[in-house]
C-alpha positions as CSV (number, residue, x, y, z in Angstrom):
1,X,87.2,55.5,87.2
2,X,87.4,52.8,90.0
3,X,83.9,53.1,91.2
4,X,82.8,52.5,87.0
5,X,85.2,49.5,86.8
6,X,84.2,47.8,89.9
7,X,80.6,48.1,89.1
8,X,80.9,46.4,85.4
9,X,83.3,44.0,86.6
10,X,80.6,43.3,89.5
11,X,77.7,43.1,86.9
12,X,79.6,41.2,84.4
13,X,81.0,38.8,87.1
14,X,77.3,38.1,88.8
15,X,76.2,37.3,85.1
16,X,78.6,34.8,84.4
17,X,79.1,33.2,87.3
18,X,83.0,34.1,87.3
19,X,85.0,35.6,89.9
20,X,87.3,38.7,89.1
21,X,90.5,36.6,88.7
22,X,88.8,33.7,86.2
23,X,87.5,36.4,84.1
24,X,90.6,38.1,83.8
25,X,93.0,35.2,83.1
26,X,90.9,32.0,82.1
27,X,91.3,30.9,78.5
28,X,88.1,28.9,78.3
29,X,86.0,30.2,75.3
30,X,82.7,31.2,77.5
31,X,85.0,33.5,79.9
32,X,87.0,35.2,77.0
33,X,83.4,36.2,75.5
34,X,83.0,37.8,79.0
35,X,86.5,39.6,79.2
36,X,85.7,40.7,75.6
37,X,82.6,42.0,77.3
38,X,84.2,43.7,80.2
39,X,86.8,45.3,78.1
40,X,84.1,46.6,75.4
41,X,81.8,48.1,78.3
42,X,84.6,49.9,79.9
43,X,86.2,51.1,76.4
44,X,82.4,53.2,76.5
45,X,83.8,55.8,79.3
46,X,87.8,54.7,79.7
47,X,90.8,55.0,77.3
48,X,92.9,51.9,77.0
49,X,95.2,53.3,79.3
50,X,93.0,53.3,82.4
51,X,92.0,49.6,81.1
52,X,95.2,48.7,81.8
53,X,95.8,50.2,84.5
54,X,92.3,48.6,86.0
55,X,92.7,45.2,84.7
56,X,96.2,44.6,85.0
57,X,95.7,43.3,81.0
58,X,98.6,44.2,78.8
59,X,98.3,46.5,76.5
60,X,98.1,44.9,73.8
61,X,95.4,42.5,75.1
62,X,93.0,44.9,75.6
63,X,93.7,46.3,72.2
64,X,93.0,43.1,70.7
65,X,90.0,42.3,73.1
66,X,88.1,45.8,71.8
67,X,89.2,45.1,68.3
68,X,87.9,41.5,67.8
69,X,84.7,42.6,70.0
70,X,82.4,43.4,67.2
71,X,83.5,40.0,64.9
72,X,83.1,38.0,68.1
73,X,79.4,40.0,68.8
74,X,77.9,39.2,65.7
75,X,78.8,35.8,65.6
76,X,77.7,35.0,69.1
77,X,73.9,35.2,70.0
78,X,75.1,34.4,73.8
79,X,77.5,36.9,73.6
80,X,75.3,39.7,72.4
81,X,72.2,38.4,74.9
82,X,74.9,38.8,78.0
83,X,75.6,42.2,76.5
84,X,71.7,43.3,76.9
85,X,71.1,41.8,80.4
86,X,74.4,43.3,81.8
87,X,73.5,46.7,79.7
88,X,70.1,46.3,81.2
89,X,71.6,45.7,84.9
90,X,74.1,48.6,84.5
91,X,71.2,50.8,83.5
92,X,69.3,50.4,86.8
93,X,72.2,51.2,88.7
94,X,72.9,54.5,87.7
């Protein structure tokens, strides 16, 4: 579980420019996308639980982050390019 979170928050943090603490806790638009991002890709293989646990998120707030993901997907074309280069990153690593 640790080694999967550290390498999306790795990928996801080298693709937006963002360390692991801005991505995390920064309210500007472009790095909630991200988080939304990170939460979404780790929701794949983790329960919400370990989410938590990794993050250090509330509960709540990673409930709403992998609820809204899909609203916030289609209305972003940024959003759902990051997705594909960080998919496409992740991909080569395994």
């Amino acid at each position: 579980m640790r080694e999967f979170y550290q390498n999306v928050m790795a990928v996801v943090c080298r693709h937006t420019g963002f360390n692991e603490l801005q991505l995390l806790h920064d309210r500007h638009e472009i790095v909630t996308d991200a988080r939304h991002l990170l939460v979404h890709l780790l929701g794949e293989k983790l329960t919400n639980q370990e989410i938590v646990h990794a993050t250090g998120l509330l509960k709540q707030t990673v409930s709403r982050l992998m609820n809204g993901y899909a609203i916030r997907r289609k209305q972003k074309f940024s959003l759902r390019c990051l997705e594909a280069d960080v998919r496409r990153e992740l991909e080569a690593v395994s």
